[in-house]
The first five atom37 places (N, CA, C, CB, O) and aatype in JSON, in Angstrom:
{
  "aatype": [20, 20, 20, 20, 20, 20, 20, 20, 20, 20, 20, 20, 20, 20, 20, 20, 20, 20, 20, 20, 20, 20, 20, 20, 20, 20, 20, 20, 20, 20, 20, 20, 20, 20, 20, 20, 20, 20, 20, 20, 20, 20, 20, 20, 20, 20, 20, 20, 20, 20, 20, 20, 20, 20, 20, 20, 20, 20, 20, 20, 20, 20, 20, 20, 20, 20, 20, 20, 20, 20, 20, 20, 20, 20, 20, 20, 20, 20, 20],
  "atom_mask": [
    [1, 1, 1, 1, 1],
    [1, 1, 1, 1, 1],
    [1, 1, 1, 1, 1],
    [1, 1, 1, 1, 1],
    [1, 1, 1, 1, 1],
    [1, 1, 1, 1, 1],
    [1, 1, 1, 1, 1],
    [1, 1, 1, 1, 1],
    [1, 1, 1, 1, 1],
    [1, 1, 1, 1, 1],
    [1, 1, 1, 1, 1],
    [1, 1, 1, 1, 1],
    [1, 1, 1, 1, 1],
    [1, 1, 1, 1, 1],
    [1, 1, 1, 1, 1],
    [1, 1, 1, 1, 1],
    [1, 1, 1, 1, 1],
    [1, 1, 1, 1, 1],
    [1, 1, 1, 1, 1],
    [1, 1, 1, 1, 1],
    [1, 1, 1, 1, 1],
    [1, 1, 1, 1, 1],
    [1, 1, 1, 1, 1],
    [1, 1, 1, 1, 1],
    [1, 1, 1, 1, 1],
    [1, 1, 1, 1, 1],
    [1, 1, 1, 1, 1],
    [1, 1, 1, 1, 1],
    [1, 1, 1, 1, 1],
    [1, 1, 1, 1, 1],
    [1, 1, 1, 1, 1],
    [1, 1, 1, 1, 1],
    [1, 1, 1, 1, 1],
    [1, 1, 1, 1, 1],
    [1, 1, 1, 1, 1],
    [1, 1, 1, 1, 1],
    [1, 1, 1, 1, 1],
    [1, 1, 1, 1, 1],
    [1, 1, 1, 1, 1],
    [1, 1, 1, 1, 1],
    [1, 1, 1, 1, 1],
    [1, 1, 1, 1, 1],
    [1, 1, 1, 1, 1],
    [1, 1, 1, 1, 1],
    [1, 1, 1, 1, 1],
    [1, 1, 1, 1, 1],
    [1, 1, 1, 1, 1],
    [1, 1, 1, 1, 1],
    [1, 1, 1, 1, 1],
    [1, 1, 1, 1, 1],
    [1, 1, 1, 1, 1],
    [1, 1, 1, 1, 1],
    [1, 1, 1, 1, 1],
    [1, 1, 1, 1, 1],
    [1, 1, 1, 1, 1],
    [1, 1, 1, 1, 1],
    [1, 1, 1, 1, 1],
    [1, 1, 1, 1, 1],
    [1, 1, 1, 1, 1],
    [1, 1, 1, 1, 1],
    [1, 1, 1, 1, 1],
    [1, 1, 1, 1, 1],
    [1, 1, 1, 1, 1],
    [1, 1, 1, 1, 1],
    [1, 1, 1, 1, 1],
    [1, 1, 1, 1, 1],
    [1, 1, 1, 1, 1],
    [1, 1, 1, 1, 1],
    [1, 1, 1, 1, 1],
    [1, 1, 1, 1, 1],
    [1, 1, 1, 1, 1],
    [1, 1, 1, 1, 1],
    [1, 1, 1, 1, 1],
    [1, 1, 1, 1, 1],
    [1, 1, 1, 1, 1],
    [1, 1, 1, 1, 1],
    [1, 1, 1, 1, 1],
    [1, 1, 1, 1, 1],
    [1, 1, 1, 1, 1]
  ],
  "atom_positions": [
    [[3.08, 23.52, 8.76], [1.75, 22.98, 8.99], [1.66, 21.56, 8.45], [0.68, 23.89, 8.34], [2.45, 20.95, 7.73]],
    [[0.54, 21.18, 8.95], [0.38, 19.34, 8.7], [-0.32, 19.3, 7.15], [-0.99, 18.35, 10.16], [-1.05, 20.21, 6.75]],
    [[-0.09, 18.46, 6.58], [-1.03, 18.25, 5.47], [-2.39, 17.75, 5.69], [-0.48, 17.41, 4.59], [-2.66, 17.08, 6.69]],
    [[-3.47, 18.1, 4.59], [-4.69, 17.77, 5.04], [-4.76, 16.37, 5.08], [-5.72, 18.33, 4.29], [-5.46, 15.84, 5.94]],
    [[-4.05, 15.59, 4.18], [-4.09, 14.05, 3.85], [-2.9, 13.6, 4.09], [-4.46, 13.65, 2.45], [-1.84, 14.2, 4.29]],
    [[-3.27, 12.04, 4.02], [-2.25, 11.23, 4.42], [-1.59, 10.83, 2.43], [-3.06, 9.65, 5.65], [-0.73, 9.95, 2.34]],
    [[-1.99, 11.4, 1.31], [-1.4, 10.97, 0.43], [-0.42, 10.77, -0.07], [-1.62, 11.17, 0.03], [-0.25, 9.92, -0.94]],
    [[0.72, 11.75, 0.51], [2.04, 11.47, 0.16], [2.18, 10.13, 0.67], [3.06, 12.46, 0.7], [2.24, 9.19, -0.14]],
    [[2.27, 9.86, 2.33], [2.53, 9.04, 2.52], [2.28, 7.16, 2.26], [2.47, 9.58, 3.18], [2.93, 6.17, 2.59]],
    [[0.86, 7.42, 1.41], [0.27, 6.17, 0.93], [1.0, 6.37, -0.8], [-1.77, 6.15, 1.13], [0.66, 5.4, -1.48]],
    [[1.63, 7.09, -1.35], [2.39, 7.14, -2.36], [3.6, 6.59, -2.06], [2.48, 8.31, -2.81], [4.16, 5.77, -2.77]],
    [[3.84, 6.84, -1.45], [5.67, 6.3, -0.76], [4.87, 4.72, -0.81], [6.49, 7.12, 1.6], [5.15, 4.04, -1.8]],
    [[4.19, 4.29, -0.09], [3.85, 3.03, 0.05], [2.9, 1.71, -1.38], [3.02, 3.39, 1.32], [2.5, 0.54, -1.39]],
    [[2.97, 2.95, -2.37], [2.18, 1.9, -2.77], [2.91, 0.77, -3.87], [0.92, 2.59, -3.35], [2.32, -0.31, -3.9]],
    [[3.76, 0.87, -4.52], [5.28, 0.34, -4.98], [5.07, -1.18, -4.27], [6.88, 1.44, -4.21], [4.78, -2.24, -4.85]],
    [[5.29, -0.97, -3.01], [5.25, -2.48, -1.91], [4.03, -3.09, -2.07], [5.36, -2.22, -0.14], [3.87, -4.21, -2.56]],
    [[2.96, -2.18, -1.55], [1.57, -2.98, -1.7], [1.12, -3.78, -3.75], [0.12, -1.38, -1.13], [0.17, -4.43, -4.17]],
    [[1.96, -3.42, -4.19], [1.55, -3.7, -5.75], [2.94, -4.97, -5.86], [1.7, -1.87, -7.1], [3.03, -5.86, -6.7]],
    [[3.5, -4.79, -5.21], [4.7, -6.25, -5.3], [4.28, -6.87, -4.17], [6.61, -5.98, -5.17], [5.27, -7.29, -3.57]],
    [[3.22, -7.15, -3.55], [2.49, -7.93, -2.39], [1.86, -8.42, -3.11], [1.76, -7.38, -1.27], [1.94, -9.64, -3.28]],
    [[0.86, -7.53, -3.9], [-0.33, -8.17, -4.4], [0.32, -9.26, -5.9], [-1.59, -6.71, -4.86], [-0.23, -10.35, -6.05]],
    [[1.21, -8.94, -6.67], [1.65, -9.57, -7.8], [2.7, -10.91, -7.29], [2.39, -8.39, -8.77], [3.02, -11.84, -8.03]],
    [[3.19, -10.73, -5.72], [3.67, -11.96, -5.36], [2.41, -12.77, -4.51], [5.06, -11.72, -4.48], [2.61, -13.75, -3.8]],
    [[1.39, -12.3, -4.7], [0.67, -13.38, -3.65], [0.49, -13.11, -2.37], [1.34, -14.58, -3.52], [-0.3, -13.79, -1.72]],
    [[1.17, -12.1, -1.81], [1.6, -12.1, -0.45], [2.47, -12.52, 0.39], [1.04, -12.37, -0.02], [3.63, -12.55, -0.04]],
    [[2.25, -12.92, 1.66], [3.11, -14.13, 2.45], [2.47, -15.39, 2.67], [3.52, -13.73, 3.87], [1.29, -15.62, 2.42]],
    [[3.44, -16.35, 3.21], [2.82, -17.68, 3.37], [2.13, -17.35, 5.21], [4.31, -19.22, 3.12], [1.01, -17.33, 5.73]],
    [[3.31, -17.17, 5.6], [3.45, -17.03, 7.49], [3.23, -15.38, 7.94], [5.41, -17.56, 8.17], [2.93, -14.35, 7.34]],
    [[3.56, -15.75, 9.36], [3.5, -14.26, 9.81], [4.82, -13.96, 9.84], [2.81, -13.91, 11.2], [5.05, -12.76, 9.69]],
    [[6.15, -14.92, 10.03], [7.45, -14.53, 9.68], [7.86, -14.23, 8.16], [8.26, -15.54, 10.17], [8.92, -13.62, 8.05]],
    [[7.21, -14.54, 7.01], [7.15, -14.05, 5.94], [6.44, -12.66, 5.97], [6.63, -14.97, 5.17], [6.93, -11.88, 5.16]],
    [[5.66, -12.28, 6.53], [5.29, -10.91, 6.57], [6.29, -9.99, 6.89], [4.3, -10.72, 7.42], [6.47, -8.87, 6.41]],
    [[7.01, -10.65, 7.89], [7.84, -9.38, 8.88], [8.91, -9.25, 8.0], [8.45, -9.77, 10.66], [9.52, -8.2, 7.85]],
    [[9.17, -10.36, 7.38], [10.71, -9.9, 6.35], [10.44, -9.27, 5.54], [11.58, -10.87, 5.57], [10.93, -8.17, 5.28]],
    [[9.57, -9.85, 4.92], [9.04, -8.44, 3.6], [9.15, -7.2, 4.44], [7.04, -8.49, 2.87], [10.13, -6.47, 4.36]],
    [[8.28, -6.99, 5.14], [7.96, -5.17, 5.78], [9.41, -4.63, 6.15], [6.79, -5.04, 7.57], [9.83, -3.5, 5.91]],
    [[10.18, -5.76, 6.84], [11.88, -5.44, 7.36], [12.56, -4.93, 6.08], [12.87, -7.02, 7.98], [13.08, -3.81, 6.15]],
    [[12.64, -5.76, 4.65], [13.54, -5.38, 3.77], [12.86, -4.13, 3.21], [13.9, -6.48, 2.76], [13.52, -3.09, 3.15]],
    [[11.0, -4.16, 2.62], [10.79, -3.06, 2.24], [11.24, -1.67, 2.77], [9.78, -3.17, 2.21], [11.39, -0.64, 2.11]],
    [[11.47, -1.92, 4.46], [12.11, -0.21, 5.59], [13.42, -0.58, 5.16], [11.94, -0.06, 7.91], [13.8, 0.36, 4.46]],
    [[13.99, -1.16, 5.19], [15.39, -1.16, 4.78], [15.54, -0.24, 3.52], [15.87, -2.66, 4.49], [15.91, 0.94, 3.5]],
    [[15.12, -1.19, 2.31], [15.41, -0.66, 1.18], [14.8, 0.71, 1.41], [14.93, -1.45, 0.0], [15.73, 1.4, 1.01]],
    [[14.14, 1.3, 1.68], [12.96, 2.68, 1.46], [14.12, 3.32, 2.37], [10.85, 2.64, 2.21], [14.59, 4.27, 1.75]],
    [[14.69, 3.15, 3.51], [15.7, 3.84, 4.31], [17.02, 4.4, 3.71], [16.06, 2.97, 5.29], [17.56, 5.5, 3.81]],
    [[17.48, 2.84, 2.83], [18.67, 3.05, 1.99], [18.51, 4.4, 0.98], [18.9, 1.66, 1.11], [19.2, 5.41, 0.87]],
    [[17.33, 3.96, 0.33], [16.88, 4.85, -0.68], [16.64, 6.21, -0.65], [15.94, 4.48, -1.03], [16.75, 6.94, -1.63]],
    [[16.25, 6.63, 0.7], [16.05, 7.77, 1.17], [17.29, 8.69, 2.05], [14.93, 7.48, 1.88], [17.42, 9.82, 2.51]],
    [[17.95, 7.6, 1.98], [19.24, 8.53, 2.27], [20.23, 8.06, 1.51], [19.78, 8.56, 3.75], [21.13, 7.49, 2.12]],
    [[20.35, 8.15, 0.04], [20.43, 7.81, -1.0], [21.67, 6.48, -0.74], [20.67, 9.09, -1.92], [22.49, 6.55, -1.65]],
    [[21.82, 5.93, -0.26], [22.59, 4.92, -0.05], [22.27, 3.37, -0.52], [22.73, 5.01, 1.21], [21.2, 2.85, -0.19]],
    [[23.49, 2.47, -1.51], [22.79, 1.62, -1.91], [22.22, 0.51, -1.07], [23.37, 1.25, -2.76], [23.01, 0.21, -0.17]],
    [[21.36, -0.03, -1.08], [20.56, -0.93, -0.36], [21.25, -2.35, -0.5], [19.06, -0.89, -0.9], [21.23, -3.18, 0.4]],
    [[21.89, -2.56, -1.77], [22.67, -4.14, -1.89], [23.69, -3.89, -0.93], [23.43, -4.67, -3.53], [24.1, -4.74, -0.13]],
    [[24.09, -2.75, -1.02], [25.5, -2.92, -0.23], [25.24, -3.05, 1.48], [26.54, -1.41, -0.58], [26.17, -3.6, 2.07]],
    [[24.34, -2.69, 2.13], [23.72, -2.34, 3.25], [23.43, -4.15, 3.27], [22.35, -0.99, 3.16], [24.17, -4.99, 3.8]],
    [[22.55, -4.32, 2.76], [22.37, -5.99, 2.94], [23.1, -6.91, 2.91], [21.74, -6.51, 2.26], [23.27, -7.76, 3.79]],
    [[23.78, -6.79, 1.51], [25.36, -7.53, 1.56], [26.2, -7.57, 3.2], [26.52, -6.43, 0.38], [26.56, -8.5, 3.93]],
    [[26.27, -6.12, 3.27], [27.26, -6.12, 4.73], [26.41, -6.96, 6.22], [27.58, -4.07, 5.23], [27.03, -7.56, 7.09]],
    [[24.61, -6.75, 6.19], [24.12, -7.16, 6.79], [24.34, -8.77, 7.31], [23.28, -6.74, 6.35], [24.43, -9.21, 8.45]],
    [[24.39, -9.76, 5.48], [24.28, -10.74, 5.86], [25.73, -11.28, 5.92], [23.35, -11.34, 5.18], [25.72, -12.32, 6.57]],
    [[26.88, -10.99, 5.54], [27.69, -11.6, 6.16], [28.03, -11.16, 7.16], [28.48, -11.83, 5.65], [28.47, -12.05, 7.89]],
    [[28.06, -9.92, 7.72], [27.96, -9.7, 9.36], [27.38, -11.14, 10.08], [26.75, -8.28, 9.73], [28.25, -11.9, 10.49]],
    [[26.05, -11.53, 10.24], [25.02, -12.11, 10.67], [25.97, -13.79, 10.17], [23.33, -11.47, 9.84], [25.92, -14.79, 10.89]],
    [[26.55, -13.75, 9.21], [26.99, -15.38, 9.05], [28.44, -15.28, 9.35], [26.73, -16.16, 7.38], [29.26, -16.05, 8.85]],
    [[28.94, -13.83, 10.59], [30.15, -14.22, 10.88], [30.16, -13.97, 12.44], [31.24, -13.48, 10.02], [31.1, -13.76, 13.2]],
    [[28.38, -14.11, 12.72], [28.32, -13.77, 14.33], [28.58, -12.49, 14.71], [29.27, -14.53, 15.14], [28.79, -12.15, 15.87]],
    [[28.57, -11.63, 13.59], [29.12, -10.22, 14.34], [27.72, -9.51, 14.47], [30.4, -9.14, 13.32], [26.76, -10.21, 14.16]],
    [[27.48, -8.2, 14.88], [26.37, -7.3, 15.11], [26.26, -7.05, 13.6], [26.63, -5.94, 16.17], [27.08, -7.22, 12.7]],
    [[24.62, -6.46, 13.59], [24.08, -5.77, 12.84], [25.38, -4.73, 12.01], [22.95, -5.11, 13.71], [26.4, -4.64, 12.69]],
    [[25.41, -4.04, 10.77], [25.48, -2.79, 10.38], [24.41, -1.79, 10.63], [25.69, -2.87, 9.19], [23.23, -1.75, 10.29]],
    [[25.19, -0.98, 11.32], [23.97, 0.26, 11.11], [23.5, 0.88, 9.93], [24.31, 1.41, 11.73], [24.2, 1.35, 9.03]],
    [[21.89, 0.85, 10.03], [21.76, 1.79, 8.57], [22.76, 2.87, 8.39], [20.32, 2.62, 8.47], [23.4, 3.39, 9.3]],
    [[22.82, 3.17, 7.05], [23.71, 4.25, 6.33], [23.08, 5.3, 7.08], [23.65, 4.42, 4.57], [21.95, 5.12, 7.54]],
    [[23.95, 6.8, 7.32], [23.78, 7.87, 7.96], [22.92, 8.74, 6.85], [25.16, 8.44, 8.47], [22.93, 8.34, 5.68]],
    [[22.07, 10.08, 7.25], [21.66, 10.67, 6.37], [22.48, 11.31, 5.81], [20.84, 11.21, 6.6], [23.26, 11.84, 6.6]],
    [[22.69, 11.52, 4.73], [23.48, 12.03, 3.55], [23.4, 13.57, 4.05], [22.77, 11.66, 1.89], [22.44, 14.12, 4.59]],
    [[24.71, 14.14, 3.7], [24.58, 15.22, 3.56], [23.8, 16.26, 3.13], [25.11, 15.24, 3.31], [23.86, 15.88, 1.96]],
    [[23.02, 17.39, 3.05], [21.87, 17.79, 2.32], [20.59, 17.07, 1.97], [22.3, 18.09, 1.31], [19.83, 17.53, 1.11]],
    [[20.35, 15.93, 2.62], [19.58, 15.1, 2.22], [18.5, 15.09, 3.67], [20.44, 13.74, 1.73], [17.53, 14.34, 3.71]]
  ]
}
């Protein structure tokens, strides 16, 4: 069955909204989208317990050697 509330899910989220508010926010609307991009990243990594530096690491020199994306990490076993 569904839950009556949406609270879990504004728990998962509020971590980000409290490092929004203590950085100021964004300047642009392309500063928005990177924040929200790395926050799903990291929250993805994290949730399928995989480290997030390493996922980015591989991301950006992929990206500064012209190659494709890495795919996010797979869900973990039991996870």
């Amino acid at each position: 069955s569904l839950p009556l509330t949406n609270n879990a899910a504004e728990r998962l989220l509020r971590h980000w909204v409290i490092a929004r508010r203590l950085s100021f926010g964004t300047r642009s609307e392309q500063g928005t989208r990177a924040f929200a991009l790395l926050a799903s990243i990291i929250d993805t990594c994290r949730a399928r317990k995989a480290s997030a530096w390493d996922y980015l690491t591989a991301a950006l020199q992929a990206g500064r050697q012209g190659l494709p994306m890495p795919p996010l990490p797979a869900v973990s076993v039991g996870g």
